[in-house]
matplotlib code that plots the C-alpha trace (Angstrom):
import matplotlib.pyplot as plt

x = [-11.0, -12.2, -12.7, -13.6, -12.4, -9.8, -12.0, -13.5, -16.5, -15.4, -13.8, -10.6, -8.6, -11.4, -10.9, -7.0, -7.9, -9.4, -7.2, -4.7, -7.4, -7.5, -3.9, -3.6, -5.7, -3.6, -5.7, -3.7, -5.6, -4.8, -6.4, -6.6, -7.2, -8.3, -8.9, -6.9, -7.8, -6.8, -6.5, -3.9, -0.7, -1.8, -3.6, -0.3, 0.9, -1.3, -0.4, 3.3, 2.8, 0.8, 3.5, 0.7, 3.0, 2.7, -0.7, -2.4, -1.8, -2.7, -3.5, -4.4, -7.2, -8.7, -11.1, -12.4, -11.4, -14.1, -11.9, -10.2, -13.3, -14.4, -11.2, -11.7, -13.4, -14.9, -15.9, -15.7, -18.0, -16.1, -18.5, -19.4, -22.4, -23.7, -26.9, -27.5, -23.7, -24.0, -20.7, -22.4, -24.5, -21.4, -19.9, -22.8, -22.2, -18.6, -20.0, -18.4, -20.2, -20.1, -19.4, -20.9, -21.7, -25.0, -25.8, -28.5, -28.8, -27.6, -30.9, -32.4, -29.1, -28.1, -31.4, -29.7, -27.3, -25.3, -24.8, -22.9, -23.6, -24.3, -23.0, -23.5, -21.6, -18.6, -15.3, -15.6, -18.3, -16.3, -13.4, -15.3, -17.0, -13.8, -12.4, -15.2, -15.5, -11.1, -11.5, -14.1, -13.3, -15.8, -18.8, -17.0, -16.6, -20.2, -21.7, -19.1, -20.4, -24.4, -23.5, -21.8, -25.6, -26.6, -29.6, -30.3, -33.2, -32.2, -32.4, -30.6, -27.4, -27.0, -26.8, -24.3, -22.1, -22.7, -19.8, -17.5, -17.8, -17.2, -14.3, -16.0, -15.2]
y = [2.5, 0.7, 1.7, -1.3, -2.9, -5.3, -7.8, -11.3, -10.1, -7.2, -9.6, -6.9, -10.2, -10.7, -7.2, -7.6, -10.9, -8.8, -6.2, -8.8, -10.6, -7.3, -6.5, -9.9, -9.3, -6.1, -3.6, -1.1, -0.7, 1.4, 0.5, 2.5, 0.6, 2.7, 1.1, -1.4, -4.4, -7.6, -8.4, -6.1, -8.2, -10.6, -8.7, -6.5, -10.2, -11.3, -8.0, -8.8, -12.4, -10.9, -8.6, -6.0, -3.7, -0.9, -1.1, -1.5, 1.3, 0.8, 4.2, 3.3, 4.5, 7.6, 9.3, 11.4, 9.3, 11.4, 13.3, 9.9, 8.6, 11.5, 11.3, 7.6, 6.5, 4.1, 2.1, -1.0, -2.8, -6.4, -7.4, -11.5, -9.5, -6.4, -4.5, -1.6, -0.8, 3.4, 3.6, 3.0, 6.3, 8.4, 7.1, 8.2, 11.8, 11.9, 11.6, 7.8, 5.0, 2.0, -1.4, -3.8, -7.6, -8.2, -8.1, -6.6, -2.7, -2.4, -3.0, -0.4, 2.4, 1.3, 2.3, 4.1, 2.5, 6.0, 4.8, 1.8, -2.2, -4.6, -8.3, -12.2, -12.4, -14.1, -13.9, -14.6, -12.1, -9.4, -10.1, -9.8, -6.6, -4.9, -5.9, -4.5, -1.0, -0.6, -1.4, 1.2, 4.6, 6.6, 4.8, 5.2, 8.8, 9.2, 7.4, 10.0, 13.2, 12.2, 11.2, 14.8, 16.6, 13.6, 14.4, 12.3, 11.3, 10.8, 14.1, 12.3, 11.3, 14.5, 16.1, 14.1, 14.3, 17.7, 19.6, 16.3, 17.3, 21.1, 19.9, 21.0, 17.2]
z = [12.9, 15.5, 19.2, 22.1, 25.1, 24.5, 25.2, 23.7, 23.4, 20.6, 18.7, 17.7, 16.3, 13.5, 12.5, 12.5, 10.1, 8.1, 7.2, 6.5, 4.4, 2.6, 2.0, 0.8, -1.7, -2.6, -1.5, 1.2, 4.5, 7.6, 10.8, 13.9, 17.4, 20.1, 23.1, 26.2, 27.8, 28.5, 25.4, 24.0, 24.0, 22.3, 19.8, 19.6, 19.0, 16.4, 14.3, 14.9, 13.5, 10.5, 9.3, 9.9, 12.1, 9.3, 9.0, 12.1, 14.6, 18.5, 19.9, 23.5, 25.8, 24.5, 26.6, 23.4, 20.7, 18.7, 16.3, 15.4, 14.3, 12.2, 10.9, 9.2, 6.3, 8.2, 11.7, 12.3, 15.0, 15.0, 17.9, 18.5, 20.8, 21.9, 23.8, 22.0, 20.5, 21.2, 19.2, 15.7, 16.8, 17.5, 14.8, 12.3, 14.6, 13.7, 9.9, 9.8, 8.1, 10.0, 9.0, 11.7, 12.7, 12.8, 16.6, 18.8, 18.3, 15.0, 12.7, 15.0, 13.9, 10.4, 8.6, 5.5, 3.2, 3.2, 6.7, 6.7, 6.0, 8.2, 7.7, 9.0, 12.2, 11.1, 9.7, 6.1, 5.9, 7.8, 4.9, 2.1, 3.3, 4.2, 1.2, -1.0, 0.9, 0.5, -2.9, -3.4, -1.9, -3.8, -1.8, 1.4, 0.7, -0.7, 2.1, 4.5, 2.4, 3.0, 6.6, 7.1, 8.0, 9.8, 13.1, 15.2, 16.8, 20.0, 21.8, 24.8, 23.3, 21.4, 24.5, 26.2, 22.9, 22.3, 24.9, 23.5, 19.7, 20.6, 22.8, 26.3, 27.4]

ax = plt.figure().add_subplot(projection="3d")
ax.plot(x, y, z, "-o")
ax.set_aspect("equal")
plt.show()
């Protein structure tokens, strides 16, 4: 799964090259797209062209796509750049691993290996990581199990998150 702007900056069309790196390779992959921007036709256009119409699905602006994540087996932060990328955090909250680009913010979040992976910012390294976590469920899953009691540290976004898990939000 991966929730973002439409937006060049989140880099969603090296995700969608990706999963059909993946299913090229034979492995079967499901991605979820939660998000709109400006980007989203041709995105939509760029799954056509792939044949990935079965196996990427555009959900559209959530306001609490939280369930979703917790939901996957995994997140995917696609990102060229980032501040301090508050989704790998929610993700880890939702008891999702996350597989990110290495960009500002994530060192600091994916301290664990139960937690996720980080990789060189480009495409080839993006491929090969998806591809190695869809050909290996049970680490997914392990990494899901151990991240299932994760705390937090940060008192601040806990509390923000906390009426949105229960559904107060």
């Amino acid at each position: 799964i991966a929730v973002a702007r439409f937006h060049p900056q989140k880099s969603i069309d090296r995700l969608i090259y990706a999963v059909d790196y993946v299913k090229k390779k034979g492995v079967k992959i499901n991605c979820t797209l939660i998000g709109g921007g400006e980007l989203e036709e041709s995105l939509k256009n760029q799954v056509s062209e792939l044949g990935l119409d079965n196996d990427v699905c555009f959900m559209g602006y959530k306001t609490n796509p939280y369930n979703y994540i917790r939901g996957a087996d995994l997140f995917v932060l696609s990102s060229l750049y980032e501040g301090y990328p508050t989704i790998v955090l929610e993700s880890f909250l939702s008891g999702t691993p996350v597989l990110a680009m290495s960009v500002a913010g994530v060192n600091e979040q994916i301290l664990h290996e139960y937690e996720g992976e980080i990789v060189d910012n480009d495409q080839n390294a993006l491929n090969e990581a998806l591809y190695a976590l869809a050909s290996n469920k049970q680490k997914v899953d392990s990494w899901k199990k151990q991240l299932s009691n994760y705390k937090s540290e940060n008192e601040i976004v806990l509390k923000q998150l906390e009426g949105v898990f229960n559904g107060n939000k």
